[in-house]
N, C-alpha and C positions, 0 to 999 in steps of 0.2 A: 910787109906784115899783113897777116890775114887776120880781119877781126871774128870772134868767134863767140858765140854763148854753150858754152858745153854741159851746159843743164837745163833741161828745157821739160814740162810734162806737157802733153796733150789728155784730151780725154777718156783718153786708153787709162790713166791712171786714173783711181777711184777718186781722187780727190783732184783731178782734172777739170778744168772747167772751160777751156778753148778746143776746137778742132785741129785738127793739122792743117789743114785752108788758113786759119785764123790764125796759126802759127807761122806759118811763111808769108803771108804777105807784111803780120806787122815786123816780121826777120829782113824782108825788102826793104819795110821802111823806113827800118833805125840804119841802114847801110850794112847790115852785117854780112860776111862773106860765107857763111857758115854757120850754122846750127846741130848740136847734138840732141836727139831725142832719146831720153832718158827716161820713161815711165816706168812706173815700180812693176817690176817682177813681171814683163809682156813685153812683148817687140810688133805689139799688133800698131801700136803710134807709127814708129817706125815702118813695116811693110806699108801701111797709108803712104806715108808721107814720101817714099822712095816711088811710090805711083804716079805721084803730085806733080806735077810741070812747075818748077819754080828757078831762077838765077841762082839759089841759096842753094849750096851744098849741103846736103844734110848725111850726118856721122852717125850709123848706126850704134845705139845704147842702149842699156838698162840699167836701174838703179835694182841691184838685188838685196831684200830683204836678208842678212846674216843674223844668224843667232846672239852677235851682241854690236848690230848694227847698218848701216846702210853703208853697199859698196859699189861703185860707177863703175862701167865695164866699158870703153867703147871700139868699135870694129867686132861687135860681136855679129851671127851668124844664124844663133840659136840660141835659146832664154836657159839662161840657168836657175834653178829648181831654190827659192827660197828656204832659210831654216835652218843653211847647213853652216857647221865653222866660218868665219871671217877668212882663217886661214886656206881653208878647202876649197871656200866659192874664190879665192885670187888665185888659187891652184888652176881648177876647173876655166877660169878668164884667159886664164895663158896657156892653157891647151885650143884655144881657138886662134891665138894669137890677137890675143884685147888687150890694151894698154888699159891698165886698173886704175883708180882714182881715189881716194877717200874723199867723202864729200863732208862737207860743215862735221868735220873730225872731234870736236868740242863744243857740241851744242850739247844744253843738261837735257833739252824736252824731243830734241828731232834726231833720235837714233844716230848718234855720233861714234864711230865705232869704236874711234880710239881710247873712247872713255872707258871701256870696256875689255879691248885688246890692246895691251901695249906693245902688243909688237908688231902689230897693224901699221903704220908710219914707215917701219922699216920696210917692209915686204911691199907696198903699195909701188904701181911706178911712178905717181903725181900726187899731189896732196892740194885739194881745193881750200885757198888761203882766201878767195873774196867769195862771200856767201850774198848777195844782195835783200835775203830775208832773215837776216839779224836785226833786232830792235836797235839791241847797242854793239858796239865793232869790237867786243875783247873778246869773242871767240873766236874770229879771224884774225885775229893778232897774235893769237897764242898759236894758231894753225901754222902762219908764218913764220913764228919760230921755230916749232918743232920739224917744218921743212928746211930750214936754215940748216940747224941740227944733222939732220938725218941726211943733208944733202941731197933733198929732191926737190924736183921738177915743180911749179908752182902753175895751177890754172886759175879761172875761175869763173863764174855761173851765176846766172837770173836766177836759179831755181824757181824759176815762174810755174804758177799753175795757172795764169792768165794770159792770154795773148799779149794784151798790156802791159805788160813788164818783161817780154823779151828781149834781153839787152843789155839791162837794167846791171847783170853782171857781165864780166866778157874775160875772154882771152885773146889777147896779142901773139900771135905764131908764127916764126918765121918759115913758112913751108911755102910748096907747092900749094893750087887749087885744087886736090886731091885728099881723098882720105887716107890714100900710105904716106904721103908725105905729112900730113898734117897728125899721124898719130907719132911718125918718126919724129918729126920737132917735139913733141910733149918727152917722149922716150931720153930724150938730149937734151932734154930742159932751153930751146931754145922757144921761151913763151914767158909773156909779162901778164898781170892779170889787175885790175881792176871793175872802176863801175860806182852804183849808187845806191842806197838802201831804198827797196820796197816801202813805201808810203804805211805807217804801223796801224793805221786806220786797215786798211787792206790783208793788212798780216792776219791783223785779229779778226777781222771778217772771215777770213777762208780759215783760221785756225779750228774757230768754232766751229764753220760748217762742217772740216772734219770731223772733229771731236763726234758733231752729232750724227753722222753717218755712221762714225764708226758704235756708237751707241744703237742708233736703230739695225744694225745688223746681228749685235749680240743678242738685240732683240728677237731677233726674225729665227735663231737659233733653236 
C-alpha cells in the first residue's frame, strides 16, 4: 500500500504559504510515498515541483474554483479555466483523462460543492471523506456517508497550506509507484483514507490570513 497526501497547496496558491522544496522534503519526512499538488486554479506548483529532484512521487493537480464549489482534478496536463459549472469543469477533467475528486464536499465556509450541486457526489469519481482541516469531524462523516451512498471511491488529504501539515491527512492506495497506476486504484476504489486534524490554533491563523488577503485585493480593485 502506497501512502499518499492527495491535497497538498504550495505557494503557487494565493493562500499558500510553503514552497515546493518545503513540500517534498517535509513529504520525505513523514514517509509518504506520494503527494498530489493541488493549488487553486494553476499548475505553476506543480510544473515546479515535477522539476524538483525528490524520492516522493508527485501527482499532478488542481483544485478548480466551480461556480458552486471546489473540485480536485488529478493527472491533469492543462489548468482548467475557473467559474464554469461543477458539472462542465468534471466534463472538461475527463477529457484530459483526470480522475475528479470532490474535496471537503460539506464544509458550510470552504466551497463545498456538494452543498450546492447535488448531483456532484454522483458524477465525481472519488469523494474526499478525511479533510484534516475540519475543526470538528461531522463534515467528514457525512462525506463518508454520501460515498457509502453513492458507492464511491473514498481518499483523503492534508489539505495543508503549510509544509507542516503534509500528511497530516493521507490516502492508503493499493497501486503501483506510478501515477497511472495510482489514479487507476482511486478509479476502483481500492484506497483507505485517514490521518489527523490540523492544530485549530493553525486553522484560524491561515483562515484569517486569507480572509485578509482576500480583503486587501478587493481593495486594490
Amino acid at each position: 500500500m502506497l501512502r499518499c497526501d492527495l491535497h497538498v497547496h504550495t505557494d503557487a496558491s494565493r493562500d499558500g504559504e510553503s514552497t515546493v522544496e518545503e513540500i517534498l522534503r517535509r513529504a520525505e519526512a513523514h514517509g509518504l510515498d506520494a503527494i498530489a499538488i493541488t493549488d487553486h486554479d494553476t499548475l505553476a506548483g506543480v510544473a515546479r515541483a515535477l522539476g524538483t529532484e525528490s524520492r516522493v512521487l508527485v501527482i499532478p493537480g488542481i483544485e478548480i474554483s466551480t461556480r458552486q464549489g471546489h473540485l480536485i482534478a488529478l493527472g491533469v496536463s492543462r489548468a482548467i479555466p475557473p467559474g464554469l459549472d461543477v458539472m462542465e469543469t468534471i466534463a472538461l477533467a475527463r477529457d484530459q483523462g483526470a480522475v475528479t475528486i470532490l474535496p471537503h464536499p460539506y464544509h458550510m465556509w470552504r466551497h463545498g460543492a456538494a452543498r450546492r450541486a447535488q448531483r456532484a457526489p454522483g458524477a465525481v469519481d472519488a469523494i474526499e471523506v478525511f479533510n484534516s482541516r475540519y475543526i470538528v469531524g461531522s463534515a467528514n462523516r457525512k462525506a463518508a456517508r454520501v460515498a457509502r451512498r453513492f458507492r464511491k471511491p473514498v481518499v483523503g488529504g492534508s489539505d495543508a497550506h503549510n509544509a507542516r501539515y503534509v500528511g497530516f491527512g493521507y490516502t492508503l492506495v493499493a497501486a503501483e509507484p506510478t501515477v497511472p497506476s495510482i489514479l487507476a486504484a482511486i478509479r476502483e476504489g481500492r484506497t483507505a483514507a485517514g490521518g489527523r486534524m490540523t492544530p485549530l490554533r493553525t486553522y484560524s491563523r491561515q483562515s484569517l490570513r486569507s480572509a485578509w488577503k482576500r480583503v486587501r485585493r478587493r481593495i486594490r480593485r
